[in-house]
C-alpha positions as CSV (number, residue, x, y, z in Angstrom):
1,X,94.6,86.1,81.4
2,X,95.1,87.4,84.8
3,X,97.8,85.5,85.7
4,X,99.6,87.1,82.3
5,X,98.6,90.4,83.7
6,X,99.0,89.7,87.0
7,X,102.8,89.1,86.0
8,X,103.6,92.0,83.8
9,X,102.8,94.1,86.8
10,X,105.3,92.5,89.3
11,X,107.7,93.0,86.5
12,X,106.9,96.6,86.0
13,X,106.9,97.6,89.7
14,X,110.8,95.6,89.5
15,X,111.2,98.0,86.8
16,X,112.3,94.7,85.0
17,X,112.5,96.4,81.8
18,X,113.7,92.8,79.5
19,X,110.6,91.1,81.1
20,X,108.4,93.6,80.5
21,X,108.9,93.8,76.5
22,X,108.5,90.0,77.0
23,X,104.8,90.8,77.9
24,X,104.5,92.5,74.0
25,X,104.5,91.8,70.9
26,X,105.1,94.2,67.5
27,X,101.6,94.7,67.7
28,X,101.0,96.4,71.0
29,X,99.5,99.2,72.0
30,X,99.7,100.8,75.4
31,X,98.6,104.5,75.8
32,X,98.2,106.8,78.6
33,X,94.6,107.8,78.2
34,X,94.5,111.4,79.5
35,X,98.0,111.6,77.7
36,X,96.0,111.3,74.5
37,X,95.7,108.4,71.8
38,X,98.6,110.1,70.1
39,X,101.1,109.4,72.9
40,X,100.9,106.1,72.6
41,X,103.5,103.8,72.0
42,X,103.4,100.4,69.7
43,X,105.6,97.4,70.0
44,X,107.5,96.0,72.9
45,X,110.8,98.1,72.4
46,X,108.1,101.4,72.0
47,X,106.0,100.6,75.0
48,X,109.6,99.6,76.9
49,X,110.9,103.4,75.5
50,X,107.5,104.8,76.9
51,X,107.5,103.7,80.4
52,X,111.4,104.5,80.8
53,X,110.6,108.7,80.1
54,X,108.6,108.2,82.8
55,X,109.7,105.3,85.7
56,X,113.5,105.2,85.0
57,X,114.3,108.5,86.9
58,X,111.9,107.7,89.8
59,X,113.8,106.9,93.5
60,X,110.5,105.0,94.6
61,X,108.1,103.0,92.8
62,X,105.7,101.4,94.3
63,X,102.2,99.4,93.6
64,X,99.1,99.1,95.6
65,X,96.4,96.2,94.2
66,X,93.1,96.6,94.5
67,X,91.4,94.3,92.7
68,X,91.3,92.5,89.5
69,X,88.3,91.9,86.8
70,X,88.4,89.4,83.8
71,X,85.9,89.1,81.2
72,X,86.9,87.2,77.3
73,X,90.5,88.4,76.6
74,X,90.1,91.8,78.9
75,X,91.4,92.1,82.5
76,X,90.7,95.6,84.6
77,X,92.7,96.2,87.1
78,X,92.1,99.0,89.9
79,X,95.8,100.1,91.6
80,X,97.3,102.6,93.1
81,X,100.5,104.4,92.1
82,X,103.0,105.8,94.5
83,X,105.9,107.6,92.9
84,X,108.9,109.0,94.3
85,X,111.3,111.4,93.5
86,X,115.3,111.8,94.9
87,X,114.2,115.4,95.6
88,X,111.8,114.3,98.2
89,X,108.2,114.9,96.1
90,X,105.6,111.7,96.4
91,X,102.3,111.2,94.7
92,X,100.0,108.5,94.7
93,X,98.5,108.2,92.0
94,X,94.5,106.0,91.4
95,X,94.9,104.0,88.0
96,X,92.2,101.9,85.8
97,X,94.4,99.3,83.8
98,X,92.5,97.6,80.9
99,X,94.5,95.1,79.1
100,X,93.6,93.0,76.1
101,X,95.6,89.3,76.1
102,X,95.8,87.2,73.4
103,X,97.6,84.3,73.6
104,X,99.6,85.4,76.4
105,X,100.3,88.3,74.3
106,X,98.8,91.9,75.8
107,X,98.1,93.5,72.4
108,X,96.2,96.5,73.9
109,X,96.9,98.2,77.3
110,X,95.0,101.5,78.5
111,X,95.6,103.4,81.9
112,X,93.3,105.8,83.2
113,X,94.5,108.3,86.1
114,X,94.5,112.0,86.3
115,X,97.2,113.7,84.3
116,X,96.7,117.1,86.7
117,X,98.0,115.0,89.8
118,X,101.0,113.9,88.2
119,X,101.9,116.9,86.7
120,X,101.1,118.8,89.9
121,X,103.0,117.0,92.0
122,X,106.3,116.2,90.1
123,X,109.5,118.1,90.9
124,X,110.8,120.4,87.2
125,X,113.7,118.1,86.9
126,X,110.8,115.6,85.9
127,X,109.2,117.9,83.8
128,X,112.5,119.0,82.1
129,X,113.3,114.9,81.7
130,X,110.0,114.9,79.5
131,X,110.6,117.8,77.5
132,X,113.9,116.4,76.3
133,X,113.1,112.8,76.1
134,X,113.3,110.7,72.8
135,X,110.2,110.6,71.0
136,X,111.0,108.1,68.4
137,X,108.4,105.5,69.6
138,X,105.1,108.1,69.5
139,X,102.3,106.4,67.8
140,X,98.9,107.4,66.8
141,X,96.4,105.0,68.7
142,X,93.5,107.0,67.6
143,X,90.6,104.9,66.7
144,X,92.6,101.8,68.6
145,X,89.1,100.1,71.0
């Protein structure tokens, strides 16, 4: 298990956006949890859709590991975020990762950060980037554990 998540995460940092949907299946789930269960995105092309709105535009992407938990199927992972922007904002931002694996599969992935920092700290063009981004892969993850 944490060698499956441990994987996905150097493919996400490489912004390696074919390897990434190879970590899901139609199943999926990934949310944003401060975002809302209702922002959540199902099934590798959705989750790929997702993370583009918000990582394709950044100039800098980068990861800081903490550390790594597995129990059974579930691997929590405590990181650090630090995003850039062309026009010269940064944040770093402190994440939670939990990730369900199943058969090398992650059929459940929830991050845990503060929205405020984000939201603070990006530049309008972000902003305006999110406002006019394709919603077509929105799914309701309410009641998703």
């Amino acid at each position: 298990m944490k060698e499956t998540v441990a994987a996905f995460w150097a493919a996400l940092y490489a912004r390696d956006w074919d390897a990434i949907a190879s970590f899901f299946g139609d199943e999926s789930v990934y949310w944003d949890v401060p975002a809302g269960a209702t922002t959540a995105a199902k099934g590798a092309d959705g989750i790929v859709k997702r993370l583009k709105i918000g990582l394709d535009g950044l100039a800098g992407y980068d990861h800081d590991h903490l550390r790594t938990v597995a129990e059974g199927d579930t691997v929590v992972t405590e990181h650090t975020e630090t995003w850039r922007w062309a026009s010269g904002e940064a944040v770093t931002l402190p994440f939670v990762s939990v990730q369900v694996v199943r058969d090398g599969v992650i059929v459940l992935w929830k991050d845990y950060w503060d929205y405020q920092t984000l939201m603070s700290a990006a530049p309008q063009s972000w902003h305006d980037r999110l406002a006019g981004a394709d919603v077509s892969w929105l799914f309701d993850a309410t009641g998703i554990r």
